[in-house]
Residue frames as qw, qx, qy, qz and C-alpha x, y, z in Angstrom:
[[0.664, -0.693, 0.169, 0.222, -69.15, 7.16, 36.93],
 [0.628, 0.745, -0.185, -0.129, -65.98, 8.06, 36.09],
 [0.985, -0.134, 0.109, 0.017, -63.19, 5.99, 35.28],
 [0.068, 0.809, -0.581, -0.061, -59.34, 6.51, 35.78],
 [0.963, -0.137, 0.110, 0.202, -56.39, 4.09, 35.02],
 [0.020, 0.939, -0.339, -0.051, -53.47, 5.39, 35.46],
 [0.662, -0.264, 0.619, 0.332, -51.29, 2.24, 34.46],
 [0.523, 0.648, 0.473, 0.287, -52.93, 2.46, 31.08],
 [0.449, 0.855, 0.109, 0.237, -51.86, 6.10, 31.13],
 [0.283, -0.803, 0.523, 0.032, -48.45, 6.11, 32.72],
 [0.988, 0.148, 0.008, -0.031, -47.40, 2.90, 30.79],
 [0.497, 0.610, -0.409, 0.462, -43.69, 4.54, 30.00],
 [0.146, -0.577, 0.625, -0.504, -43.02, 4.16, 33.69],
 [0.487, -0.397, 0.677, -0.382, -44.66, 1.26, 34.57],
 [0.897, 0.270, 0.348, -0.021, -44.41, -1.18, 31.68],
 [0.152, 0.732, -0.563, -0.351, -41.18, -0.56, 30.34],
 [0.796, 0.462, -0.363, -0.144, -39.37, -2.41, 28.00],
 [0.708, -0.584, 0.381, 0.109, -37.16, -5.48, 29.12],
 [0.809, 0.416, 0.202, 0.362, -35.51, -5.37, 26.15],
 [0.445, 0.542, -0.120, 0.703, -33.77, -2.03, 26.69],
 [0.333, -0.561, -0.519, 0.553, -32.82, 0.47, 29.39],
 [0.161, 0.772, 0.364, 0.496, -34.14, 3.88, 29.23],
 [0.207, -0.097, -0.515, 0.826, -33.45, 7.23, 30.77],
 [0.175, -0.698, -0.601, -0.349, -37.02, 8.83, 31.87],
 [0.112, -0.227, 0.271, -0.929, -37.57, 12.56, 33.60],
 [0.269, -0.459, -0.806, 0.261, -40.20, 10.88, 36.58],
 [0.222, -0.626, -0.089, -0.742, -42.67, 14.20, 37.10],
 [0.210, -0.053, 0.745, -0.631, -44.51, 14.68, 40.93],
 [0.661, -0.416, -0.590, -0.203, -47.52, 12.04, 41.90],
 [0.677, -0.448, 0.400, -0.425, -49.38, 11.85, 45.36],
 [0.507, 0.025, -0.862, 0.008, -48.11, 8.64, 47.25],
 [0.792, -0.560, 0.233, -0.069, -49.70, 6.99, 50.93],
 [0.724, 0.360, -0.526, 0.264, -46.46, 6.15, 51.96],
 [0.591, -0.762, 0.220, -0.149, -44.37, 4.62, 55.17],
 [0.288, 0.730, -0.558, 0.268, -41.13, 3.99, 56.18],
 [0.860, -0.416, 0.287, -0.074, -39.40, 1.34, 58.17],
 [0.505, 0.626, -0.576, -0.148, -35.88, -1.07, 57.89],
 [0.896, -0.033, -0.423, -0.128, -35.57, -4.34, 57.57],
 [0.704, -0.622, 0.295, -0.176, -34.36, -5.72, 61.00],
 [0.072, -0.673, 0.726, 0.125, -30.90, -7.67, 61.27],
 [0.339, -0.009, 0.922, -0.187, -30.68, -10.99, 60.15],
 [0.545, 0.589, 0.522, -0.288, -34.57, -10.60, 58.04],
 [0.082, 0.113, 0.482, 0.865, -35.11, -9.85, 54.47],
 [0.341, 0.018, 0.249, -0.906, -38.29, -8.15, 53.61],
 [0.672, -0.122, -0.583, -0.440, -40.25, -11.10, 53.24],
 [0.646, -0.291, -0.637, 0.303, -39.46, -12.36, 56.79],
 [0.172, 0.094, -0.326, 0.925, -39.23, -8.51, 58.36],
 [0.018, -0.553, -0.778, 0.297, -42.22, -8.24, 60.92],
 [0.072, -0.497, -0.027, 0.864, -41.92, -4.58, 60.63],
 [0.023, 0.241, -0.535, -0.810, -42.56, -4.86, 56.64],
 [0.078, -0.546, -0.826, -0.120, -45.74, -6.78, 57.27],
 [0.121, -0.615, -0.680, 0.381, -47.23, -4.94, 59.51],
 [0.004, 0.559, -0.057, -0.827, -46.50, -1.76, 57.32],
 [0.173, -0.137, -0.649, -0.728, -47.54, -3.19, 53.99],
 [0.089, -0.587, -0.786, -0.171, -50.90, -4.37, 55.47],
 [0.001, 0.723, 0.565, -0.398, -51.50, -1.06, 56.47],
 [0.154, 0.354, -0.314, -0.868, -50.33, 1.10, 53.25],
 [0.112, -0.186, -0.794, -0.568, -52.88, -1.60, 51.30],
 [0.092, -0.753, -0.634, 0.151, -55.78, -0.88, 53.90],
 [0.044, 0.606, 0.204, -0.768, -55.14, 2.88, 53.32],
 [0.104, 0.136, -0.563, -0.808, -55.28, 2.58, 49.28],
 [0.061, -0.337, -0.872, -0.351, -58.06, 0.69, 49.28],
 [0.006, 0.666, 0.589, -0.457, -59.91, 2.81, 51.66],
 [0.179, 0.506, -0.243, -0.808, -59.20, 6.03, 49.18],
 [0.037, 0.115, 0.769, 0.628, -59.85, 3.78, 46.44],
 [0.096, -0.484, -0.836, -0.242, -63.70, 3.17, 47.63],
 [0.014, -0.570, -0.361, 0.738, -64.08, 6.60, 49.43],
 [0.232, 0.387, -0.212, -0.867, -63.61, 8.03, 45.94],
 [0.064, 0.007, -0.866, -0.495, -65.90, 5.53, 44.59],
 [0.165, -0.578, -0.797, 0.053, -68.70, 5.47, 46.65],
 [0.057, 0.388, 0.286, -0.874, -69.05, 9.70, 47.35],
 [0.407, 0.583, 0.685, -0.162, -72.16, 11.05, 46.31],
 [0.245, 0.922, -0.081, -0.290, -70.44, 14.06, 44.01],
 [0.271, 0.773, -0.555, -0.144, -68.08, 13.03, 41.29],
 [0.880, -0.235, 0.412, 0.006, -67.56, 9.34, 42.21],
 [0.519, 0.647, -0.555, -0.062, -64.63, 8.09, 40.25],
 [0.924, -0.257, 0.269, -0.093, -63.18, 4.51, 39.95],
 [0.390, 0.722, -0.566, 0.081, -59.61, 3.29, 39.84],
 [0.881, -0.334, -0.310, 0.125, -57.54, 0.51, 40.43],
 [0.499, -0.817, 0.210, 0.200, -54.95, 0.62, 42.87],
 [0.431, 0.764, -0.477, 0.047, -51.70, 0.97, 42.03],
 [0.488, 0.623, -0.573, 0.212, -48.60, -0.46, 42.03],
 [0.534, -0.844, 0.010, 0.047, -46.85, -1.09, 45.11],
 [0.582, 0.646, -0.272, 0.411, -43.52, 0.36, 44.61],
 [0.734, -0.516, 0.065, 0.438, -39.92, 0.18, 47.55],
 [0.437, 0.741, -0.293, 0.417, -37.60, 2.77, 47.56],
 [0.946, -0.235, -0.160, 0.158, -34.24, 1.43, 48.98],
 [0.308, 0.698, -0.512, 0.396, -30.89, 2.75, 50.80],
 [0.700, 0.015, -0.402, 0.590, -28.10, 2.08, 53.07],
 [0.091, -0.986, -0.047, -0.131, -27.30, 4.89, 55.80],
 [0.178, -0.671, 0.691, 0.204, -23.62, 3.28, 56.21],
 [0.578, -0.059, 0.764, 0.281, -21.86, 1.48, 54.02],
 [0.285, 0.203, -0.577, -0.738, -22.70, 1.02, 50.24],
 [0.761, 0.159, 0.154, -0.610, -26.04, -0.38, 49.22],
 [0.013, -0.180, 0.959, 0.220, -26.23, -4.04, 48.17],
 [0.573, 0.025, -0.407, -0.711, -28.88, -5.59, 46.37],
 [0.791, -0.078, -0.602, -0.081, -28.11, -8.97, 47.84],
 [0.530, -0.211, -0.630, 0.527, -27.75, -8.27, 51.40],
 [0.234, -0.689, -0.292, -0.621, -30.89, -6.41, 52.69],
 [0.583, -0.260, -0.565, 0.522, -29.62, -7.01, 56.64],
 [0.331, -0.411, -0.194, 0.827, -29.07, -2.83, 56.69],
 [0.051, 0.476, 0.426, 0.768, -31.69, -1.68, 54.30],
 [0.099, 0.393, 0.369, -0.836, -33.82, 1.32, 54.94],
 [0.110, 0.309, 0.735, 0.594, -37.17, 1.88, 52.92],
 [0.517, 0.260, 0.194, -0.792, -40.22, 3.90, 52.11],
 [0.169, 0.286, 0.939, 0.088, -43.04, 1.54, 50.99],
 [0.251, 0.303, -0.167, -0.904, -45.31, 3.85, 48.61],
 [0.286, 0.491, 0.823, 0.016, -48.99, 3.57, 46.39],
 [0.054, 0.094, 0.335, 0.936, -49.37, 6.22, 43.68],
 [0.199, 0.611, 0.668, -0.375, -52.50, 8.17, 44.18],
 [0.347, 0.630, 0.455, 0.525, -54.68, 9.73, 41.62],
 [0.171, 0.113, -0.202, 0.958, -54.45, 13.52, 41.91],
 [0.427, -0.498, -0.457, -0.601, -58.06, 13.71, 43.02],
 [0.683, -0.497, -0.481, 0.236, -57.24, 12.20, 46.56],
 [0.003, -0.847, 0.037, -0.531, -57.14, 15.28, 48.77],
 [0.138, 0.230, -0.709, 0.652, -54.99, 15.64, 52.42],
 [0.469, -0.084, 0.459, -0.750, -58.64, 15.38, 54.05],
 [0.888, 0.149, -0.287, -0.326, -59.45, 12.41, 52.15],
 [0.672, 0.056, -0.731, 0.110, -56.71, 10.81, 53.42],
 [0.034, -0.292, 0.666, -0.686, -57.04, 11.86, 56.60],
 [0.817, 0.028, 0.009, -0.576, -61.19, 10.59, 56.54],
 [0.939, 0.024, -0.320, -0.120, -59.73, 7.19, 55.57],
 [0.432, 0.114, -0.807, 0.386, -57.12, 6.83, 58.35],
 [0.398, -0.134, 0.424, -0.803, -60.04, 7.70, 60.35],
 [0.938, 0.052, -0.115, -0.324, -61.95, 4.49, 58.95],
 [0.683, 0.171, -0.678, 0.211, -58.74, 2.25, 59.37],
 [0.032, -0.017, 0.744, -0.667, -58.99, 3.04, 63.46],
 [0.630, -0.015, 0.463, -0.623, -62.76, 2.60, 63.89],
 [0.744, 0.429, -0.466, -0.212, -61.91, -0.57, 61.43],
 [0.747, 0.113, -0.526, 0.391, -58.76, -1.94, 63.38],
 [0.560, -0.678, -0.035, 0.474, -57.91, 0.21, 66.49],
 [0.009, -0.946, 0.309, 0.102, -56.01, 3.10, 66.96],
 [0.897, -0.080, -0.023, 0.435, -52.84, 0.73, 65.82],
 [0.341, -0.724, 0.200, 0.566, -49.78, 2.99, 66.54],
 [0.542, 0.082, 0.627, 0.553, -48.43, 1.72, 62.56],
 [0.269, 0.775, 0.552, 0.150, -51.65, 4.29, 61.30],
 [0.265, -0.876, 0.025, 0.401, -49.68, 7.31, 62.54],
 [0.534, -0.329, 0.590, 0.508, -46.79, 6.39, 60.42],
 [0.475, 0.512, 0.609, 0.375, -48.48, 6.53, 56.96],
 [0.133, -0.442, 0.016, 0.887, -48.33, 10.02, 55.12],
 [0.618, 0.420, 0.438, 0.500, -49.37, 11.11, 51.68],
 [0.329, -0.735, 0.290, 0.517, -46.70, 13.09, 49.94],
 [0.540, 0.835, -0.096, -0.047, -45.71, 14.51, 46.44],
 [0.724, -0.088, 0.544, 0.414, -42.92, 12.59, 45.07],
 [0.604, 0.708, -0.360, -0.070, -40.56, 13.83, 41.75],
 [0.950, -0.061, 0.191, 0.238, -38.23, 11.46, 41.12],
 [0.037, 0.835, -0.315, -0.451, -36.94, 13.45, 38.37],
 [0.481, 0.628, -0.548, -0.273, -34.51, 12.14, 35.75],
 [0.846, -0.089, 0.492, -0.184, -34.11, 8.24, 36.09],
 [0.328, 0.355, -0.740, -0.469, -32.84, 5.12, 34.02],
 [0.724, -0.088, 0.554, -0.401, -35.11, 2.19, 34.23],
 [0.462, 0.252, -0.645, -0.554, -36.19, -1.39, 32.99],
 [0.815, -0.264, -0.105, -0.505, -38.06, -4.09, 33.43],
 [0.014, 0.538, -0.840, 0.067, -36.71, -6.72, 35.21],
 [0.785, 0.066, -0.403, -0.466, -38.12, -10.45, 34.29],
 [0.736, 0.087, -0.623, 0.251, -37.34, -13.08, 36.85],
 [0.644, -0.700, -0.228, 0.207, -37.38, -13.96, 40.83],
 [0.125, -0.991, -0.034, -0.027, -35.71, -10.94, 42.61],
 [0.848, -0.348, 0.314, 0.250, -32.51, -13.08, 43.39],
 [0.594, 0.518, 0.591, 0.171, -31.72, -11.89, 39.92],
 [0.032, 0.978, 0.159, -0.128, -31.58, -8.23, 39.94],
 [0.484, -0.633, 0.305, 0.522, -28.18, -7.84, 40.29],
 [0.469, 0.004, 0.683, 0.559, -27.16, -8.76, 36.88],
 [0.165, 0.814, 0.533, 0.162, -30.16, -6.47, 35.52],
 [0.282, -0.933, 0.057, 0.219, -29.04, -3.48, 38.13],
 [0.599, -0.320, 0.406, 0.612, -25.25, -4.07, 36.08],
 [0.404, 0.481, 0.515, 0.584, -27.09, -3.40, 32.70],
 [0.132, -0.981, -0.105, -0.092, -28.82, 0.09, 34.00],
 [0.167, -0.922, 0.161, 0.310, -25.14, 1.03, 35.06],
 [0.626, 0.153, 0.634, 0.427, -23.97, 0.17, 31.85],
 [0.316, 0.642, 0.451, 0.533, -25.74, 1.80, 29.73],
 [0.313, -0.902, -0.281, 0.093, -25.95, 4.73, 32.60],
 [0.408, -0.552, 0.427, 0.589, -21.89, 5.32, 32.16],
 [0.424, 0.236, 0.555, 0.676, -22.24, 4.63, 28.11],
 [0.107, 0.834, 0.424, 0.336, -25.27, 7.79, 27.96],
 [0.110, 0.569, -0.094, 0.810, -22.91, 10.50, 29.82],
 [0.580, -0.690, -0.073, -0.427, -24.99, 9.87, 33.44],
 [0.023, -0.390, 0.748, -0.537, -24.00, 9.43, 37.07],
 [0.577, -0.334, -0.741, -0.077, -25.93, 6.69, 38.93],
 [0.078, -0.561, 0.393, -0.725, -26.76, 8.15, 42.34],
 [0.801, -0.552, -0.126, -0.194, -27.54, 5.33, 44.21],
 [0.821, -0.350, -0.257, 0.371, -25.79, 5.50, 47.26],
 [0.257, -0.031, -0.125, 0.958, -24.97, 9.12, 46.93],
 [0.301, 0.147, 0.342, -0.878, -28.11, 10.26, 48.29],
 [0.584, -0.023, -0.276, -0.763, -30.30, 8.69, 45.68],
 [0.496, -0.095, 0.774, -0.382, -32.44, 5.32, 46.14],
 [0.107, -0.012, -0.926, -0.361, -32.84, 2.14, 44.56],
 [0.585, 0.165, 0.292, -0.738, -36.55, 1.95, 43.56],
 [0.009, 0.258, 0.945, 0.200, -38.73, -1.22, 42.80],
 [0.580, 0.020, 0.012, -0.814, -41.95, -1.21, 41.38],
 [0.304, -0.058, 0.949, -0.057, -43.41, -4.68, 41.90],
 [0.605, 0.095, -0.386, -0.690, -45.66, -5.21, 38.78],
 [0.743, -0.172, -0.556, -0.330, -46.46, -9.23, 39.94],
 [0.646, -0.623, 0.197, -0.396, -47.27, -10.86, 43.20],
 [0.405, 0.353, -0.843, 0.012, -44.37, -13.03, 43.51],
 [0.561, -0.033, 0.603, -0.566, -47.01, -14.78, 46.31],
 [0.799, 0.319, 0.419, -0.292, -48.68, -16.30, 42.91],
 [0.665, 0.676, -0.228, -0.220, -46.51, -15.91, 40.04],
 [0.941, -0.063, 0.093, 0.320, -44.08, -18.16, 38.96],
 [0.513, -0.725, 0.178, 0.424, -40.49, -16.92, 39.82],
 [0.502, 0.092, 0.593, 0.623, -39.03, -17.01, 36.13],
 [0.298, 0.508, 0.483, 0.647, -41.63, -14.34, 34.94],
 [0.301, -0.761, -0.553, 0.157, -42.24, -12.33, 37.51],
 [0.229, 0.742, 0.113, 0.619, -42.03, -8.20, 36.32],
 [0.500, -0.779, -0.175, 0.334, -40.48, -5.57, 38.53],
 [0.320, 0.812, -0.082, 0.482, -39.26, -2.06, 37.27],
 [0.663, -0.386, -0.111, 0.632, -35.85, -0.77, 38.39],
 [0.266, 0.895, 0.060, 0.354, -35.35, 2.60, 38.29],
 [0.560, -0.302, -0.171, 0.752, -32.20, 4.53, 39.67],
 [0.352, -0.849, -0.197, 0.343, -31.75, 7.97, 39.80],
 [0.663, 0.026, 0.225, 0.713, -29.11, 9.71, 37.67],
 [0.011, 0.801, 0.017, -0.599, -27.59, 13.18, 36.54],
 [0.586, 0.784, 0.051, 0.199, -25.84, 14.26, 33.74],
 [0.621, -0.275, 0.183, 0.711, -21.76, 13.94, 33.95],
 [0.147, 0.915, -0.129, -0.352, -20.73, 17.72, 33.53]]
């Protein structure tokens, strides 16, 4: 059988250094992704909406994960990815620390083997699994480029970011670039630990923004 890992070979995006920020050209990947925003008043740990959408982007990866493991041609094992939050405002200016008026797409890199009728086969197992739940409609998967980017790792509970998200537009104004969150682009987390189990002081999450190149 054969065996993909696509953290091991995408490490420059999803194990950067927290010692420095970088600028990285992001290429296109398949995601399952869905959309939803966090309700007034909620963050996305308390936003009903964001449950009820993560538990069903992690029941669609896993179903792709074991469709493409268990078929009787080519079988190929991988773990799942990531899960990665890309974040805006539609009024106002984006704030890290006041998620009241966020909008998001909640996303799961797929290998490039998973086909539009694969996923459609496995939101057909998540209804004769769970019910037709209305949330199954919502899921997509869709070709993502990011494109040019600065990231870094960020080490420490989430509370935190800010002061991380200052270095990236640091160094993002010292290398000649434009930051574009909040001018169409979106603030993107990858969430490398489960802050459910890890302790808040080491817990890893890549920040990547968006940027051009100041003519």
């Amino acid at each position: 059988m054969e065996k993909l890992d696509l953290r091991k070979d995408l490490k420059y995006l999803y194990a950067p250094s927290a010692k420095k920020v970088e600028v990285v050209d992001v290429p296109a990947f398949n995601f399952v992704m869905i959309d939803g925003a966090i309700e007034p008043g909620e963050g996305p740990g308390t936003s009903p909406l964001f449950q009820e959408n993560m538990q069903a982007l992690y029941g669609a990866a896993y179903t792709l994960k074991f469709a493409a493991k268990l078929r009787k041609e080519n079988p190929v094992d991988y773990p799942v990815m990531a899960l990665e939050g890309l974040w805006w405002v539609e009024d106002g200016v984006f704030d890290i620390q006041k998620p009241g008026n966020w909008k998001y797409t909640v996303m799961i890199m797929q290998p490039e083997l998973v086909t539009p009728e694969m996923f459609t086969e496995a939101l057909a197992q998540l209804r004769k699994k769970k019910g037709d739940q209305p949330v199954f409609a919502r899921l997509r998967l869709e070709r993502f480029r990011e494109g040019p980017c600065v990231q870094t790792m960020h080490i420490g509970p989430y509370a935190t970011e800010p002061a991380t998200i200052e270095r990236m537009q640091a160094f993002t104004q010292e290398s000649g670039y434009q930051d574009l969150v909040g001018l169409g682009g979106k603030h993107h987390e990858i969430y490398i630990g489960d802050p459910r189990r890890a302790d808040p002081s080491k817990l890893k999450t890549v920040l990547r923004h968006p940027v051009q190149k100041v003519k």
